[in-house]
TORMITOR-375201 format. One record per atom (N, C-alpha, C): x, y, z; residue number from 1. Coordinates in steps of 0.05 Angstrom, whole numbers, plus 5000, padded with zeros to 4 digits. Example, Ala and Ser with C-alpha at 12.3 -4.5 7.8 and 13.67 -1.06 7.14 Angstrom:
TORMITOR-375201
<pami c1="5264" c2="4886" c3="5156" nr="1"/>
<pami c1="5246" c2="4910" c3="5156" nr="1"/>
<pami c1="5264" c2="4934" c3="5156" nr="1"/>
<pami c1="5257" c2="4955" c3="5142" nr="2"/>
<pami c1="5273" c2="4979" c3="5143" nr="2"/>
<pami c1="5258" c2="5001" c3="5157" nr="2"/>
END
This chain:
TORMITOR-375201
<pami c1="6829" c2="7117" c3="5699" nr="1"/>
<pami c1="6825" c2="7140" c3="5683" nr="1"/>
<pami c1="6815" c2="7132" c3="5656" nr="1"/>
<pami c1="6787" c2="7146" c3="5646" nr="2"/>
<pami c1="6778" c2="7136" c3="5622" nr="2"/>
<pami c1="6785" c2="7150" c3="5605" nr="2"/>
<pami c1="6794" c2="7156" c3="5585" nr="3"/>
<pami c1="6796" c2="7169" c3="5563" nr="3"/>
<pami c1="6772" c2="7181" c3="5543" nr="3"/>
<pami c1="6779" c2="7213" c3="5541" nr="4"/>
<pami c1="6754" c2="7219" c3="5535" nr="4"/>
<pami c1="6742" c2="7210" c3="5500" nr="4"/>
<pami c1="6758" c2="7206" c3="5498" nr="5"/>
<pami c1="6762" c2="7192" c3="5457" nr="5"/>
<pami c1="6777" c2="7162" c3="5458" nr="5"/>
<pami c1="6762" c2="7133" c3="5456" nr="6"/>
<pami c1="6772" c2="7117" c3="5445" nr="6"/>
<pami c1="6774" c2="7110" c3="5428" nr="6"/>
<pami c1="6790" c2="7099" c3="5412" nr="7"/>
<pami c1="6794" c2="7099" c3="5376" nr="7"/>
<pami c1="6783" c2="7077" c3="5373" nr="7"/>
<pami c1="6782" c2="7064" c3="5342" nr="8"/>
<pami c1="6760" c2="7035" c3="5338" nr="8"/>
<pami c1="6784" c2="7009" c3="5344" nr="8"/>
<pami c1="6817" c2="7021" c3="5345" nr="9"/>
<pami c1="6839" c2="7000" c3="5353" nr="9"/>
<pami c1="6829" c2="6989" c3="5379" nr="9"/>
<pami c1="6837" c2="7021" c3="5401" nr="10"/>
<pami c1="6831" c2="7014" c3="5424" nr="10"/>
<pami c1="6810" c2="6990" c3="5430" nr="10"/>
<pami c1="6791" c2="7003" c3="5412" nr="11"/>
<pami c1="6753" c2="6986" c3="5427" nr="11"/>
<pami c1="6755" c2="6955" c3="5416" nr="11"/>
<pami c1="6774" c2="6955" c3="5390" nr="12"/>
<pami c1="6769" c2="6918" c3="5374" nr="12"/>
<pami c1="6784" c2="6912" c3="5396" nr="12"/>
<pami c1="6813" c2="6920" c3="5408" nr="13"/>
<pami c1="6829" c2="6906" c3="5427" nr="13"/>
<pami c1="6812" c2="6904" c3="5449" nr="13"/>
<pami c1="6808" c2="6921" c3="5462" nr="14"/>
<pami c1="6789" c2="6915" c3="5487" nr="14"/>
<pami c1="6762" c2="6891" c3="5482" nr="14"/>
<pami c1="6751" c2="6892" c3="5456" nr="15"/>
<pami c1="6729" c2="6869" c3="5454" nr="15"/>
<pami c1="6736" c2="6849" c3="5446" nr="15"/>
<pami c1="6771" c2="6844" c3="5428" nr="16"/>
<pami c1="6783" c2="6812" c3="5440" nr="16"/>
<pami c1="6794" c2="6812" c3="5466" nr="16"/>
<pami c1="6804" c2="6827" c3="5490" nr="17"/>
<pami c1="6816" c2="6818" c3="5504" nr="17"/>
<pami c1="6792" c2="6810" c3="5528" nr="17"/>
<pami c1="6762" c2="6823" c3="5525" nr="18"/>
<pami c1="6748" c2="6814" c3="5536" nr="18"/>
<pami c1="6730" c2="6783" c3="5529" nr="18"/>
<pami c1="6735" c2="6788" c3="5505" nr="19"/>
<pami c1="6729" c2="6764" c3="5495" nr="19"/>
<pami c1="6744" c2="6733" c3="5501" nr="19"/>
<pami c1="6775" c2="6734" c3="5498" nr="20"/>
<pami c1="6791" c2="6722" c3="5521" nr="20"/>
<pami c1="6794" c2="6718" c3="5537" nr="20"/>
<pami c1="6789" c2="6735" c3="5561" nr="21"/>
<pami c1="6782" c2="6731" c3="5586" nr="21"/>
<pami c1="6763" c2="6722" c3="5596" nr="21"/>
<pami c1="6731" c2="6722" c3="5582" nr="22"/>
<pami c1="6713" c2="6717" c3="5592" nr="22"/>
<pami c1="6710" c2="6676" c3="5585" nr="22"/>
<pami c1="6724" c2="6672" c3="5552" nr="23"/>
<pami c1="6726" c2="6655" c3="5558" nr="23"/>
<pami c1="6753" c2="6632" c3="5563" nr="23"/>
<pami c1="6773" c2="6652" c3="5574" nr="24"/>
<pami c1="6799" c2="6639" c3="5593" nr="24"/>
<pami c1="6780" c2="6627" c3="5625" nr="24"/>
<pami c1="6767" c2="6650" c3="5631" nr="25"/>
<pami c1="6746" c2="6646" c3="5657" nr="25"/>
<pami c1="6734" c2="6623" c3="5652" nr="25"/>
<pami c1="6715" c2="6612" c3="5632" nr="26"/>
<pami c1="6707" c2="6585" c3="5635" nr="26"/>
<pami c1="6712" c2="6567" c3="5638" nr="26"/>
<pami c1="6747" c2="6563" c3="5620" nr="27"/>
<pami c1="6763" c2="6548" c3="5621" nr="27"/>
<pami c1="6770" c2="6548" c3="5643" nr="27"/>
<pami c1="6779" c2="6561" c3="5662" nr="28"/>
<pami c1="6797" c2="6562" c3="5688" nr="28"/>
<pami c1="6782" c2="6546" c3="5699" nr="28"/>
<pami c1="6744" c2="6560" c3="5705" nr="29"/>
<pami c1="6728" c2="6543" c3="5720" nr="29"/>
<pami c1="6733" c2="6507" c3="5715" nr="29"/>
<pami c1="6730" c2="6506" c3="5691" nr="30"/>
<pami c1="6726" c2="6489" c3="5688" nr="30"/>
<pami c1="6749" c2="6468" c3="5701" nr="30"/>
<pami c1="6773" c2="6476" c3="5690" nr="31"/>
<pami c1="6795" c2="6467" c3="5698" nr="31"/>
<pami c1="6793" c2="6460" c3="5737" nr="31"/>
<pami c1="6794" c2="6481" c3="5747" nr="32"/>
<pami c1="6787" c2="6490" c3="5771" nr="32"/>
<pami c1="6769" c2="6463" c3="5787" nr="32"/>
<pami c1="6748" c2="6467" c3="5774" nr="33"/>
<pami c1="6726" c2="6445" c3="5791" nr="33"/>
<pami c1="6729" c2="6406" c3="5784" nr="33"/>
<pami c1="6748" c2="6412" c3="5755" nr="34"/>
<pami c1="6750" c2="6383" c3="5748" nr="34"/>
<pami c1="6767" c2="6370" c3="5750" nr="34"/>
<pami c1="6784" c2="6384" c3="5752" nr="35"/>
<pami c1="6822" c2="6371" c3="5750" nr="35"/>
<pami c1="6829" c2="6382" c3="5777" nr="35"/>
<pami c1="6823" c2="6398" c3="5787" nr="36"/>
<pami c1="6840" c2="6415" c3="5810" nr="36"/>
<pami c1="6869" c2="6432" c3="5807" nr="36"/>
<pami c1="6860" c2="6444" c3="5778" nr="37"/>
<pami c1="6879" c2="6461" c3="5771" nr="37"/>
<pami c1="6868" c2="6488" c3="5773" nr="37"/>
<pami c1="6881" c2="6506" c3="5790" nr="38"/>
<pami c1="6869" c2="6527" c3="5812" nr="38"/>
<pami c1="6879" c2="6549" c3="5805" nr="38"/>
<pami c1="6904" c2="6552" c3="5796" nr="39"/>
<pami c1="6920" c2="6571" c3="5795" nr="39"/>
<pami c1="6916" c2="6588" c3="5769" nr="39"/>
<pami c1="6905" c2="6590" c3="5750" nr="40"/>
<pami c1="6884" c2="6606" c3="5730" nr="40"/>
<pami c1="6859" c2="6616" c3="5737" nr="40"/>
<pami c1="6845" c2="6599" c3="5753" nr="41"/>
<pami c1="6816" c2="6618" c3="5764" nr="41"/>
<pami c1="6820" c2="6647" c3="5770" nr="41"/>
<pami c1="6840" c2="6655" c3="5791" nr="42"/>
<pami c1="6835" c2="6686" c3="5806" nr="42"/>
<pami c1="6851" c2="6700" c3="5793" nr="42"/>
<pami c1="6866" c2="6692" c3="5763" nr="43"/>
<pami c1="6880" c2="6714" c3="5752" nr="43"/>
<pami c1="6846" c2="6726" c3="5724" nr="43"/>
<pami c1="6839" c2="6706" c3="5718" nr="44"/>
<pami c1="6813" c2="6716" c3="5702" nr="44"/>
<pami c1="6798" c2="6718" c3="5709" nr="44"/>
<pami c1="6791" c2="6713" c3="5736" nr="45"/>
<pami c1="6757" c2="6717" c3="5745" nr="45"/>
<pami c1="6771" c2="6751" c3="5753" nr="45"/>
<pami c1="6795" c2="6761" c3="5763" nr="46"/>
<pami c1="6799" c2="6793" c3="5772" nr="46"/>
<pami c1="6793" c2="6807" c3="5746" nr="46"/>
<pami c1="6806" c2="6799" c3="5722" nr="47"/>
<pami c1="6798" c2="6814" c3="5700" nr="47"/>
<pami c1="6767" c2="6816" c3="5688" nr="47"/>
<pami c1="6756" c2="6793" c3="5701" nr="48"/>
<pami c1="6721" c2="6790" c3="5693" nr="48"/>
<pami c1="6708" c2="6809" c3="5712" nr="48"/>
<pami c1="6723" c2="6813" c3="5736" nr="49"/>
<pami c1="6710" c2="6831" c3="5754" nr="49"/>
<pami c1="6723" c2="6863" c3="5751" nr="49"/>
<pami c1="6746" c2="6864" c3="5744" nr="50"/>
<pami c1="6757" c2="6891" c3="5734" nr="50"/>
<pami c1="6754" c2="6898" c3="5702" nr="50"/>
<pami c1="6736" c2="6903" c3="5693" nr="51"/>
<pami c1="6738" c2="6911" c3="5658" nr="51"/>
<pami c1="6752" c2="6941" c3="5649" nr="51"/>
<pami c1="6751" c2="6955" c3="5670" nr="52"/>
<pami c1="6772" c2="6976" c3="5660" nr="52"/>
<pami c1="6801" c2="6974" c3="5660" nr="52"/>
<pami c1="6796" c2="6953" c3="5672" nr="53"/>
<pami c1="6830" c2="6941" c3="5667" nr="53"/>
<pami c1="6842" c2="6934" c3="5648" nr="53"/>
<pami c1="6821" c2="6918" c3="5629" nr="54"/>
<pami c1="6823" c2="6911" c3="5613" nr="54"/>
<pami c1="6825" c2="6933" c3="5595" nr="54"/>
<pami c1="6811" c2="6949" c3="5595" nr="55"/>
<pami c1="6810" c2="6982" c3="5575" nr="55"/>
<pami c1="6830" c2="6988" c3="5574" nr="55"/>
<pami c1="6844" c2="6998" c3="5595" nr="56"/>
<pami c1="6866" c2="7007" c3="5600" nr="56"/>
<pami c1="6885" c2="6992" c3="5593" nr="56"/>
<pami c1="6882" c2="6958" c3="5588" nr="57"/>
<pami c1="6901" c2="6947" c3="5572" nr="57"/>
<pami c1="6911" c2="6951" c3="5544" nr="57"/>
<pami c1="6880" c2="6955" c3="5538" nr="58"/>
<pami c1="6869" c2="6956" c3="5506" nr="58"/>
<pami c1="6885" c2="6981" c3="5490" nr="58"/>
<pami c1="6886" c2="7000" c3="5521" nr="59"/>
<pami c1="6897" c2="7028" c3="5496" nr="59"/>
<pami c1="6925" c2="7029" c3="5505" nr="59"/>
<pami c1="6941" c2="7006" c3="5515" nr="60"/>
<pami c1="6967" c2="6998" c3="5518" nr="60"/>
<pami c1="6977" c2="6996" c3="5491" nr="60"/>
<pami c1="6963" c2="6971" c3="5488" nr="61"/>
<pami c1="6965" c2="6953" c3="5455" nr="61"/>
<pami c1="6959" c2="6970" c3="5436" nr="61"/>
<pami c1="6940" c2="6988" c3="5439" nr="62"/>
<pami c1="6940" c2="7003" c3="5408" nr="62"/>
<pami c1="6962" c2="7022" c3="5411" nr="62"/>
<pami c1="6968" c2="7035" c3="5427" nr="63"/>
<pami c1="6996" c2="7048" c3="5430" nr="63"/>
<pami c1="7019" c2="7041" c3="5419" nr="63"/>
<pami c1="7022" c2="7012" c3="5432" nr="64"/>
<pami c1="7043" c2="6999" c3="5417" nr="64"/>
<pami c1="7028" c2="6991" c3="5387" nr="64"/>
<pami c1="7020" c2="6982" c3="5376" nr="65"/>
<pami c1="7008" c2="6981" c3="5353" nr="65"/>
<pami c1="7013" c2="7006" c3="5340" nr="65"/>
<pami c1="7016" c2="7038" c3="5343" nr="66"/>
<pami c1="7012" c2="7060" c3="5335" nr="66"/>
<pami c1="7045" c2="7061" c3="5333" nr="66"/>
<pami c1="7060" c2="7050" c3="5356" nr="67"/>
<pami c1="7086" c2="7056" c3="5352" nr="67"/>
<pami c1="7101" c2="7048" c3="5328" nr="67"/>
<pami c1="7086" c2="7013" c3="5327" nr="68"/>
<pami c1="7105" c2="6988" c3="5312" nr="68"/>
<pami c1="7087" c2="7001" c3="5290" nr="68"/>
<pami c1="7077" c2="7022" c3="5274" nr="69"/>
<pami c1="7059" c2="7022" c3="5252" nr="69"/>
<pami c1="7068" c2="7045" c3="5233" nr="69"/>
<pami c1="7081" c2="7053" c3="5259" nr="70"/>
<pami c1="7106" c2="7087" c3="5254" nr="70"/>
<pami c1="7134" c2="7083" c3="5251" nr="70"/>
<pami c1="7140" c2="7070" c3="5267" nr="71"/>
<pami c1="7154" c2="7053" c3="5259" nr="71"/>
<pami c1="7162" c2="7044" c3="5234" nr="71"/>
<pami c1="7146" c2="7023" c3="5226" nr="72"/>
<pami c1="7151" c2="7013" c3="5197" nr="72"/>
<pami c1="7148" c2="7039" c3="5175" nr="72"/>
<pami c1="7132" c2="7055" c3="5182" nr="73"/>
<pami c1="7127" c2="7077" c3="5160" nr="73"/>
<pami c1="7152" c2="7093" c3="5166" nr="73"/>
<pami c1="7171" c2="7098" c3="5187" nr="74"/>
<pami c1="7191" c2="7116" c3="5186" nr="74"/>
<pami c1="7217" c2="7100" c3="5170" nr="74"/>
<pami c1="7223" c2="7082" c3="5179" nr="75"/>
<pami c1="7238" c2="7053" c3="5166" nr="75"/>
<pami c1="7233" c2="7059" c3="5128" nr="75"/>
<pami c1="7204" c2="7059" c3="5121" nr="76"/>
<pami c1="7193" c2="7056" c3="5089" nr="76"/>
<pami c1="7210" c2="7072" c3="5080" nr="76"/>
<pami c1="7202" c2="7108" c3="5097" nr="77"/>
<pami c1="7215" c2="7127" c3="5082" nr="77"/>
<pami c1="7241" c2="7134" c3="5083" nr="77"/>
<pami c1="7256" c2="7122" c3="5104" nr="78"/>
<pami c1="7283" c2="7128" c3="5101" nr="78"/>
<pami c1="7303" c2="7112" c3="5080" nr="78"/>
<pami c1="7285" c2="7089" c3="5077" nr="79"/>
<pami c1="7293" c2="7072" c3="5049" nr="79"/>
<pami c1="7295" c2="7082" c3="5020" nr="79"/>
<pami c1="7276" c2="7092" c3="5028" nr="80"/>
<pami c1="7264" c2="7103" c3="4999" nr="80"/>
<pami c1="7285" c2="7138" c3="4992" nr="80"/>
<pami c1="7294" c2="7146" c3="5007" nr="81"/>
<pami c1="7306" c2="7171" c3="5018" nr="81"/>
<pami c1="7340" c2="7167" c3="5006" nr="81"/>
<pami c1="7345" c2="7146" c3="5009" nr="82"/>
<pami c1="7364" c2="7143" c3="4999" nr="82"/>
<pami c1="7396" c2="7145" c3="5019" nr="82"/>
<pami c1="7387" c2="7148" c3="5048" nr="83"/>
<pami c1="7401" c2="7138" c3="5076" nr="83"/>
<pami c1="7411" c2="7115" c3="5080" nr="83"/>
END
């Protein structure tokens, strides 16, 4: 499900976590073909082949990011409130 409004949180998170993955993927390869360490290839090459997955990660994280951000601002004012 795509969301019809992504925020600029959502889209920076989604263009590091793609950015991560694409190059966790090299690394795996690499790993993969030189050492025979295998077990990283098919968890990044699914996210290089699924990118809405990744999306849908992205507006996980800004969620929580929105929470932990309300959070601190509800925390500020109850300080300040005298609670």
């Amino acid at each position: 499900m795509v969301d019809d409004f992504a925020g600029p949180r959502k889209l920076r998170y989604f263009l590091y976590l793609l950015l991560f993955v694409v190059f966790g993927a090299v690394i795996s390869k690499i790993l993969a073909d030189f050492y025979g360490i295998e077990f990283l290839e098919p968890i990044f090459w699914w996210f290089v082949e699924n990118p809405m997955a990744l999306f849908e990660l992205a507006g996980f994280f800004s969620i929580i990011a929105l929470i932990v951000i309300v959070g601190a601002k509800v925390l500020e004012l109850a300080d300040d409130s005298g609670f």
